[in-house]
C-alpha positions as CSV (number, residue, x, y, z in Angstrom):
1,X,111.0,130.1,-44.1
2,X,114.0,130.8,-41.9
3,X,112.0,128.9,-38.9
4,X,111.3,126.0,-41.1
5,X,115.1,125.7,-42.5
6,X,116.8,126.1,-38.9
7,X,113.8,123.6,-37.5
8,X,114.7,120.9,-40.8
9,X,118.7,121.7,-41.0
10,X,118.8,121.1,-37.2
11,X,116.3,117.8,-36.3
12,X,116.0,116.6,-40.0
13,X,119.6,117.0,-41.4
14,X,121.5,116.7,-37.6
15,X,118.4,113.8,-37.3
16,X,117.7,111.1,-38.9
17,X,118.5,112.3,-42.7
18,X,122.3,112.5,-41.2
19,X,123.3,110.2,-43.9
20,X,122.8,112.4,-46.5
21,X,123.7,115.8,-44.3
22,X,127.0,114.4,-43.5
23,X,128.6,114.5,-46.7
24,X,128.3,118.4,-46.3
25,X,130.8,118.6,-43.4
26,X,133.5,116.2,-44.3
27,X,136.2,117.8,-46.4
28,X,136.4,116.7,-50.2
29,X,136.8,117.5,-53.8
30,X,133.7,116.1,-55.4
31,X,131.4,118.8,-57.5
32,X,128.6,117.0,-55.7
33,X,127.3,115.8,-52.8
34,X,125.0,113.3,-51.2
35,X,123.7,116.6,-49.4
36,X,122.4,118.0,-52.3
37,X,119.7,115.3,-52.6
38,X,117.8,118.1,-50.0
39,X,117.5,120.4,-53.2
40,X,116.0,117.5,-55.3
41,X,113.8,117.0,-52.3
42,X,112.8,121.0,-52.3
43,X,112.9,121.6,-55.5
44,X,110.1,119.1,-55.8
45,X,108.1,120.6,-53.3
46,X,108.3,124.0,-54.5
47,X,107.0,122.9,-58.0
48,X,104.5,120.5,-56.9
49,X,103.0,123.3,-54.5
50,X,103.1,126.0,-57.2
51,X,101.2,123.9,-59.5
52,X,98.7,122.3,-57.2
53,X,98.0,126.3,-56.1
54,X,97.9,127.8,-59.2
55,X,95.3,124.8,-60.8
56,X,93.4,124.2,-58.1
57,X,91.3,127.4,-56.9
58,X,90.7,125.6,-53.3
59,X,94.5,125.4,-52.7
60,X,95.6,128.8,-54.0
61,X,97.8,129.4,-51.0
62,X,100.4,126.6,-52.1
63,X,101.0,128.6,-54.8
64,X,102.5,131.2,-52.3
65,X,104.0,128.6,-50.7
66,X,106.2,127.1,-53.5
67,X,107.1,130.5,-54.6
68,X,108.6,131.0,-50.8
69,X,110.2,128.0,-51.0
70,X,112.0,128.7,-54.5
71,X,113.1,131.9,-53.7
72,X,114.4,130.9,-50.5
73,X,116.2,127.9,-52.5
74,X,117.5,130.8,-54.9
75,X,118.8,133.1,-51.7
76,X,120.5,129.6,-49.6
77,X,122.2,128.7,-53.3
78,X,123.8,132.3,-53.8
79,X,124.7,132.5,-50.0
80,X,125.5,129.2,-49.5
81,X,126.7,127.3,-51.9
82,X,128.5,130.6,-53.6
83,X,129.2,133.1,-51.2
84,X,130.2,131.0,-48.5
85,X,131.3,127.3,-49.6
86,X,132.7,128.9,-53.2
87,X,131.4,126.1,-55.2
88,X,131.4,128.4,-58.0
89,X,134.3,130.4,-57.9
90,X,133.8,134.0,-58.0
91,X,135.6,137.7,-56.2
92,X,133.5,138.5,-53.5
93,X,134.5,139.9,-49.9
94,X,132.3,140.5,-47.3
95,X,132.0,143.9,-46.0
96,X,128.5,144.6,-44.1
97,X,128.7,143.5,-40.9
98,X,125.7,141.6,-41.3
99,X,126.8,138.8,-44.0
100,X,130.1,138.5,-42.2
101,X,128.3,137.3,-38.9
102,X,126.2,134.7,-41.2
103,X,129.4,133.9,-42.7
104,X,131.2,133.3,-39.5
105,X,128.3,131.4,-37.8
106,X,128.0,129.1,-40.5
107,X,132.2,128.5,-40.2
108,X,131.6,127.8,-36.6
109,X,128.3,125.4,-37.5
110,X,131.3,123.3,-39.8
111,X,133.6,123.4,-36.9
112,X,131.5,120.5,-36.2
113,X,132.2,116.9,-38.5
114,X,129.6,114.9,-36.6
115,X,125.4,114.9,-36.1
116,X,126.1,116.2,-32.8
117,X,127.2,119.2,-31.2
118,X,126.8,121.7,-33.9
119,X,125.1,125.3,-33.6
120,X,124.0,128.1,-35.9
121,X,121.7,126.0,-37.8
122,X,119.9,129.2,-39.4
123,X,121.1,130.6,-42.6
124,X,119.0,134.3,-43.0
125,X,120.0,134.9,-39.0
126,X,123.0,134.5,-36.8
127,X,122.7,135.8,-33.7
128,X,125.4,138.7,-32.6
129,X,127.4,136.2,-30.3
130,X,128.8,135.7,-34.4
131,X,130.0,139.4,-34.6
């Protein structure tokens, strides 16, 4: 999943879905954004491919598919949208060494307001140029 989520975030949202993508690195105050149409979009595909695979005995790997693409969902919504951007507000500090580089990567990926010239488009690895 992290291939397919570095390969969408960084020629699908920094492409040609930028319109919806750039709502999620311009500063504001709203409890939503036009970014969070991707989750719509995902959430849909993770249902509709874990019902296809688990009625349909020819396409039982979708079912394995949607359930990857949930539970990545689940882990990019507690990372993401809690840990890191604080849309809900809770005490946490990083302390392994590993979430604060994936912390800091994705700070340095927002240094960035336009489509181009961002980096660190993964989310379950930053490499250790982010320690």
């Amino acid at each position: 999943m992290e291939g397919m989520a570095w390969f969408t975030h960084k020629y699908i949202m920094h492409g040609i879905m930028w319109n919806w993508h750039e709502s999620h690195h311009v500063h504001h105050k709203n409890a939503l954004e036009k970014n969070d149409l991707f989750s719509v979009v995902f959430g849909v595909l993770s249902t509709l491919t874990i019902i296809i695979g688990a009625e349909v005995e020819a396409y039982r790997p979708l079912l394995w598919v949607g359930l990857g693409i949930a539970t990545y969902g689940l882990c990019y919504f507690i990372f993401h949208d809690i840990i890191v951007h604080r849309r809900i507000k809770i005490k946490f500090k990083a302390k392994n060494s590993y979430l604060k580089r994936l912390i800091k990567a994705h700070y340095v990926h927002h240094e960035v307001h336009e489509k181009e010239g961002a980096e660190a488009f993964g989310f379950l690895y930053a490499p250790p140029k982010y320690e």
